[in-house]
C-alpha positions in Angstrom: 21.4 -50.0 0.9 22.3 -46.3 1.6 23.0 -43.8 -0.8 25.7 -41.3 0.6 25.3 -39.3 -2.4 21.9 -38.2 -3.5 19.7 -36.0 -6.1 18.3 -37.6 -7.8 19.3 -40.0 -6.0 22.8 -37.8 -7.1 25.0 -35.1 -6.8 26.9 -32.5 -8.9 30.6 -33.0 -8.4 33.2 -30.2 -8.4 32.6 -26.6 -9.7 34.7 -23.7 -8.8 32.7 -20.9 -7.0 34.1 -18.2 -9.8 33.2 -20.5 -12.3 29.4 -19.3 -12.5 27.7 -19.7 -15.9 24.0 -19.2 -16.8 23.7 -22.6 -15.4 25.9 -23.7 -12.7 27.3 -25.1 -9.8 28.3 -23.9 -6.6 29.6 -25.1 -3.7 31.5 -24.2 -0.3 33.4 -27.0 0.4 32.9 -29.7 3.1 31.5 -29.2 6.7 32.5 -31.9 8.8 30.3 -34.2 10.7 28.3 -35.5 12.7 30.8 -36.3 15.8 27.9 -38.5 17.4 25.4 -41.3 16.8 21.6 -40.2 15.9 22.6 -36.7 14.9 23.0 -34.7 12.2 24.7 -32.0 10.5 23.9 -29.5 7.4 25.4 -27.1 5.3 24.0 -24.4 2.4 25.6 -23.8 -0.8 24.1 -20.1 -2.2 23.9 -18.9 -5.6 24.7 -15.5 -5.5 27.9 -15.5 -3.9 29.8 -15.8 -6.9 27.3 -15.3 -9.3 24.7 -13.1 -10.3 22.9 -10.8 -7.9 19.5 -12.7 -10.0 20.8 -16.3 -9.6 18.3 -19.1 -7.8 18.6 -22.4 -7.3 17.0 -24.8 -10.0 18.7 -28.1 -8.3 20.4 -28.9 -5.1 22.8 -32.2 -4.7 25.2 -33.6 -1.9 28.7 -35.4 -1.6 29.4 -37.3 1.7 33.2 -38.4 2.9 33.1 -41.7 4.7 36.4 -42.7 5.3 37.6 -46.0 5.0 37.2 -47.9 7.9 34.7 -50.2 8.9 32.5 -47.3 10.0 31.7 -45.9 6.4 28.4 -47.3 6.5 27.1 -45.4 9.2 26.9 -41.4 7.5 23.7 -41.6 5.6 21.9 -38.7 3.6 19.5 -37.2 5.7 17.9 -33.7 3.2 18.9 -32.1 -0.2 17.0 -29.3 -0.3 16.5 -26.0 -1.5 16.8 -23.6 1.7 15.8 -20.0 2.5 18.6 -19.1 4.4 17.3 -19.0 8.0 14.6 -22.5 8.5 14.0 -25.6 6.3 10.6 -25.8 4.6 8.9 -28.4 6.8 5.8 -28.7 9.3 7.8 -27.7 12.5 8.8 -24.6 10.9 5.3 -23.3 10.0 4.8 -25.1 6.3 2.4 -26.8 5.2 1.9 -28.4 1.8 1.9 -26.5 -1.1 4.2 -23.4 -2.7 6.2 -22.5 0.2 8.8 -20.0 -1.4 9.8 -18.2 -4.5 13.1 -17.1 -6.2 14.7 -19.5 -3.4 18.9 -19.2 -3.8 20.2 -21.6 -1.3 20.6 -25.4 -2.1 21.1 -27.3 2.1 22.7 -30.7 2.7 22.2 -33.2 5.4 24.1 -35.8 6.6 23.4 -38.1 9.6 24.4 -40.8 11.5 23.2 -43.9 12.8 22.7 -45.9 15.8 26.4 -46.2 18.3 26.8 -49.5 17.1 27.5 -48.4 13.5 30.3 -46.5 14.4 32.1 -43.1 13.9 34.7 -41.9 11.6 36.8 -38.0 11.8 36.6 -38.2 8.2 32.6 -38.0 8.1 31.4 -35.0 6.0 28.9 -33.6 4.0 29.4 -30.9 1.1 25.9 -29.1 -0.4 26.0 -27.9 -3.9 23.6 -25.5 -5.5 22.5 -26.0 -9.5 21.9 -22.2 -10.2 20.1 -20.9 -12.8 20.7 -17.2 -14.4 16.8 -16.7 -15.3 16.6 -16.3 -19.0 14.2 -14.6 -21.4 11.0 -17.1 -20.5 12.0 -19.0 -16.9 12.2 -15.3 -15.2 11.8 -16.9 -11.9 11.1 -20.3 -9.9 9.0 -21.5 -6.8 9.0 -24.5 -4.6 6.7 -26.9 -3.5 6.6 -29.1 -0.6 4.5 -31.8 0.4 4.8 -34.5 2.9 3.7 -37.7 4.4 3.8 -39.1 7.6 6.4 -42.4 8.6 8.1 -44.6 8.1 7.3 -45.6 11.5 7.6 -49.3 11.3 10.8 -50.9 11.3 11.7 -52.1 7.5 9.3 -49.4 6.5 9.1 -46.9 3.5 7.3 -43.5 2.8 6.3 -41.9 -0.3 5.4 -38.1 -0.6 5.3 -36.7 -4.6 5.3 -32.5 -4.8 3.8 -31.7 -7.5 4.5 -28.1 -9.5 1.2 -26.0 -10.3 0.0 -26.0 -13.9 1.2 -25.1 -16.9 4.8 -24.8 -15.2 7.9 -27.0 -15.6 9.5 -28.8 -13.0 13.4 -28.0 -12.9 14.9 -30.1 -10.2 13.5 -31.4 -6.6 14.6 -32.7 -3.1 14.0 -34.9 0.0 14.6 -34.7 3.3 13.6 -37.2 6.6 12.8 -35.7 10.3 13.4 -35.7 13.3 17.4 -36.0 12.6 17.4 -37.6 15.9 16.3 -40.9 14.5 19.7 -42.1 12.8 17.6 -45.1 11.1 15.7 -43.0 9.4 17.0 -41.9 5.9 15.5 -40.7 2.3 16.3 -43.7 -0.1 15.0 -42.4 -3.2 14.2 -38.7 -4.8 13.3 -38.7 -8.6 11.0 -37.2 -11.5 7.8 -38.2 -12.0 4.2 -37.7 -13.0 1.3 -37.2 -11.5 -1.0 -38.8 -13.7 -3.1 -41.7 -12.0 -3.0 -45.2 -11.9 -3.4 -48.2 -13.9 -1.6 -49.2 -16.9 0.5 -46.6 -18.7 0.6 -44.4 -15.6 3.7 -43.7 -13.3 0.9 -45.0 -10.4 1.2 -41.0 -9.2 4.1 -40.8 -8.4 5.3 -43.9 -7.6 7.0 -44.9 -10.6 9.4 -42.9 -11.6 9.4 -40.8 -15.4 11.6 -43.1 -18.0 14.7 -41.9 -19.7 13.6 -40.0 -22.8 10.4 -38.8 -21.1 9.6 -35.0 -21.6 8.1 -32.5 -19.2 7.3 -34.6 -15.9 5.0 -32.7 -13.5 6.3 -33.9 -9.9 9.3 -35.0 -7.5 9.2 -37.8 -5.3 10.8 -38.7 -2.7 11.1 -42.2 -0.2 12.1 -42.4 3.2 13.1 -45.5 4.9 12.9 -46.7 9.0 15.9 -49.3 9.1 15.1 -49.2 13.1 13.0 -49.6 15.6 9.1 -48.6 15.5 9.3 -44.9 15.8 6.5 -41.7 16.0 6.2 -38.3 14.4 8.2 -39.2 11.3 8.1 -37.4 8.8 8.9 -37.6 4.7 9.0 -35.0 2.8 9.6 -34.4 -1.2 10.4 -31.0 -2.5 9.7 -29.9 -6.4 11.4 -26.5 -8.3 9.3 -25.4 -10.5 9.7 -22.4 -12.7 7.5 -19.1 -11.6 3.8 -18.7 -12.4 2.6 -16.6 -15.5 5.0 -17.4 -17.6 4.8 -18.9 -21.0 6.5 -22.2 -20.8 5.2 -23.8 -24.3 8.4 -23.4 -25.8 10.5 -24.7 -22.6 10.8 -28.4 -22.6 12.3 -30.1 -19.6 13.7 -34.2 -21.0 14.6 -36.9 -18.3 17.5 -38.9 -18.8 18.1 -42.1 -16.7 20.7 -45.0 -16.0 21.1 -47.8 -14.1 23.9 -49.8 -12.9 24.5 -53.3 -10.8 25.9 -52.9 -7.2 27.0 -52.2 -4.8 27.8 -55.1 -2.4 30.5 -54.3 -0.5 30.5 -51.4 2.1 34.3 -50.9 1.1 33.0 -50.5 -2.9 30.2 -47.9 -3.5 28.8 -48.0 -6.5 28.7 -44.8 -8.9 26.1 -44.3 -11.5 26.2 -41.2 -14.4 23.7 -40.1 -17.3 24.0 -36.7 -18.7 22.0 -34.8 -21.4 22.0 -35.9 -25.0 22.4 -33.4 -28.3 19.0 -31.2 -28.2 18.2 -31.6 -25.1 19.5 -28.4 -24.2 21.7 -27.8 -20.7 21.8 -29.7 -17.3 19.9 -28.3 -14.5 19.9 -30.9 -11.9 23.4 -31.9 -11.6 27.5 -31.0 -12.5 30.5 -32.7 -13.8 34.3 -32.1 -12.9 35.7 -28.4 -14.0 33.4 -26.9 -16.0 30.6 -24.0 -16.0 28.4 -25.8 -18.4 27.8 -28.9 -16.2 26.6 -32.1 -18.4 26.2 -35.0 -16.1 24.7 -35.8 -12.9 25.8 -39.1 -10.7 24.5 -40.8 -7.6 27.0 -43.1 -5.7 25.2 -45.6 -3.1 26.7 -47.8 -0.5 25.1 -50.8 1.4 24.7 -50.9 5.2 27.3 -52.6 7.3 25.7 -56.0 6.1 26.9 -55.9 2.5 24.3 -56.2 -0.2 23.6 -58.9 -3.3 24.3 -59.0 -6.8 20.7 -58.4 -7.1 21.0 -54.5 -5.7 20.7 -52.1 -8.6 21.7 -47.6 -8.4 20.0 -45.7 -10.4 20.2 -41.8 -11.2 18.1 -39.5 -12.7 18.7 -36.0 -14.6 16.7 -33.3 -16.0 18.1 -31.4 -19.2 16.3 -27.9 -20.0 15.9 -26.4 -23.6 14.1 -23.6 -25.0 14.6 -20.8 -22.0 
């Protein structure tokens, strides 16, 4: 399965550019492409055009266009992340694990392609959209952390890399992104909150289980990548965590989880869409958006299988964060 929509394993849908709140969403619209197999194509959505000359991003999310032919399966996610304008926050640029920027503004989508024998469609497209966040009395700014792993390099193999936020911060939203974008089998497949907390029994096994719905204040983003191809080398996944700035008070601030799951898909031609949203008290959505409004309150992933079709056993799931007390 592929998800062609994703962060947490979601997106935001539809927010007018004007319609700029102290959280909201902002987009650009689509950029089309790719045009070719085992390539790639990205886009930024920025905060402060429209909004506040303060805004920064606090979540970042992606809608793809597949068409409707037979080659739908082939335009896979390849990155949602938070973006400084000029170079992604990974190794070949100079990062290295760890806080890599602050105040960031720009929310960057990646969509890639497969392999020539999945196909191409004109309708292929990607559109990046940017969860921006007015800073308030106590979350005066934000940071990001990146951390990665290497692989999958095995063909049917995963990779898990968990970012985790510095202490006594809150974790606002995250991201994942796959390289090089050359190697079309090669996609993120999962990007959630978590904990870092250990393993053994009542643990989320560091990272790799993800935090429950109901769970409050989760330290960490993780994200998976997955080789559906050949054996490969120098691949690379990386997970991306927003957290709010240092030296602030965050004791009042307390970030809830919310979590849903639903059966499918199994049919290339039927994706499978998947909403939760923040409940009463849990204050405001910061990872995510809903249709027409500047006060987003839901966040949904929509996932499609590969050009094999799936089982009834395949499951989507999506994750959101909900912010009170800033």
């Amino acid at each position: 399965m592929s998800p062609n929509v994703v962060s947490p394993a979601a997106s935001p849908v539809y927010a007018s550019p004007t319609d700029m709140a102290t959280y909201g969403a902002y987009t650009p619209g689509a950029t089309a492409g790719p045009g070719s197999a085992n390539s790639e194509s990205a886009s930024s959505a920025t905060c402060r055009t429209g909004g506040d000359t303060n805004d920064v991003v606090a979540g970042v999310g992606i809608l793809q266009t597949v068409g409707t032919g037979t080659a739908q399966s082939n335009l896979h996610v390849k990155g949602i992340v938070p973006f400084d304008g000029t170079a992604e926050y990974v190794s070949a640029n100079g990062y290295s694990a760890g806080v890599v920027d602050t105040d960031t503004t720009q929310a960057r989508a990646i969509g890639g392609t497969g392999g020539s024998g999945g196909g191409l469609d004109a309708a292929f497209g990607s559109t990046p959209y940017a969860m921006c966040l007015d800073p308030g009395d106590t979350i005066t700014g934000t940071q990001v952390v990146m951390n990665s792993v290497a692989g999958p390099s095995s063909s049917g193999g995963t990779a898990l890399a968990v970012a985790t936020c510095p202490a006594d911060t809150r974790l606002l939203g995250g991201g994942a992104r796959t390289t090089p974008g050359t190697a079309g089998s090669l996609k993120p497949v999962v990007s959630y909150p978590t904990f870092l907390d250990g393993t053994g029994t009542g643990t989320h096994d560091n990272g790799a289980i993800a935090a429950a719905d109901g769970a409050t204040n989760p330290d960490s983003w993780a994200a998976g990548g997955l080789n559906r191809g050949n054996t490969g080398s120098g691949y690379t996944t990386y997970a991306y965590a927003i957290c709010s700035g240092d030296d602030i008070n965050v004791s009042g601030v307390t970030v809830t989880v919310h979590y849903n799951e639903t059966t499918g898909p199994t049919s290339v031609a039927a994706p499978q869409k998947t909403t939760t949203g923040c409940g009463e008290g849990d204050g405001t959505l910061i990872s995510g958006g809903s249709p027409l409004t500047t006060s987003p309150a839901h966040w949904t992933s929509t996932t499609h299988t590969s050009g094999m079709g799936s089982t009834s056993a395949t499951r989507s799931h999506v994750w959101a964060l909900c912010l009170a007390g800033n």
